[in-house]
Steps between C-alpha positions, in 0.01 A plus 500: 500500500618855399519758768512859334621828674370833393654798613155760483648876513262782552490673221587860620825348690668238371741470836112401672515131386361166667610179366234256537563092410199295328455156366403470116207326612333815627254757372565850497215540762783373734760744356247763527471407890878448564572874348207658669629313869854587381405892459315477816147601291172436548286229238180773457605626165509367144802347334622406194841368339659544138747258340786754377792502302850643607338819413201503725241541230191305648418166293197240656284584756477274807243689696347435897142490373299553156464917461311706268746593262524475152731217417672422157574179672305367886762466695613204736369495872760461749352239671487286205831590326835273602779720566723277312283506187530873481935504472621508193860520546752520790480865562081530476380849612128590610352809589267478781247810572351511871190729577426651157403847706818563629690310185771307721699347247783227543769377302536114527787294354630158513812489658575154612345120424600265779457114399471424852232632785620607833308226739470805764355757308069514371483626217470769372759733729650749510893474551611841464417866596659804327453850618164675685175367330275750406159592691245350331253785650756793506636633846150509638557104685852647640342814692301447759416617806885459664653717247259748572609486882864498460482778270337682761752387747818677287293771325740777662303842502694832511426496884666176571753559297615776718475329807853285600661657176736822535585722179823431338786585656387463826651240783298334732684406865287158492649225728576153443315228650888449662514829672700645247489767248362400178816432297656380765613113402611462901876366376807700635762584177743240672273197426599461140 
């Protein structure tokens, strides 16, 4: 049995990468999974992948679901379309499209075929993580309600700014914790 490994780079930043490992005996539904786990997204939206050339340019469809489009050709269904059936050579690229409102857009290529599965992995995985994945929903999910505190906590008004700060040039006579003036290391000259 063939185990695959795609290496699925975000479109917009090609150092954002996940490498995820698949048998040939899977659909693309469980490709589609794998990079949506992988990129730490949700399964609410539509999907769809392309078979591309080394080019990019979009070939066959292998969609989630049936849509209302006009096809010159209905494309496959995911959950009915091998994985394996689908690579035409040793480099195969898809383009795979995630939530057709916000247009995420992948780059998917063949990078590896293993002859031999790894008895501890369940496939599919993934078996590398490159760089900071995008939010799927913007920066919305990362603020919340703690943010909003600690910028509170170091928002430094004009008034506390003054207060434990003197103006340049100025030198404060602030003791150590030791007892001695600040600057003060406590070692005599002879000690070194």
């Amino acid at each position: 049995m063939a185990i695959l490994k795609f290496r699925i780079y975000w479109e917009e930043d090609e150092s954002v990468y996940r490498d995820v490992v698949i048998r040939h005996t899977q659909t693309f539904l469980d490709l589609h999974t794998a990079i949506l786990k992988s990129y730490e997204f949700d399964q609410k939206h539509k999907a769809t992948f392309y078979r591309s050339n080394d080019n990019w340019q979009k070939g066959r469809e292998i969609s989630l679901e049936k849509y209302d489009k006009d096809y010159k050709a209905e494309p496959l269904l995911m959950a009915e379309t091998i994985i394996g059936s689908q690579v035409m050579d040793p480099n195969q690229k898809f383009i795979y499209e995630y939530d057709f409102n916000k247009n995420w857009h992948f780059m998917v290529e063949l990078i590896h075929i293993d002859k031999e599965e790894n008895k501890k992995l369940t496939y599919p995985v993934c078996v590398r993580t490159e760089g900071i994945a995008p939010s799927q929903y913007g920066t919305k999910g990362l603020i919340d309600s703690r943010l909003a505190e600690m910028e509170e906590k170091y928002d430094l008004q004009p008034e506390a700014m003054r207060e434990g700060f003197g103006e340049e040039g100025e030198e404060d006579d602030l003791m150590t914790d030791d007892g001695g003036e600040s600057g003060d290391t406590g070692a005599s000259d002879d000690q070194f």
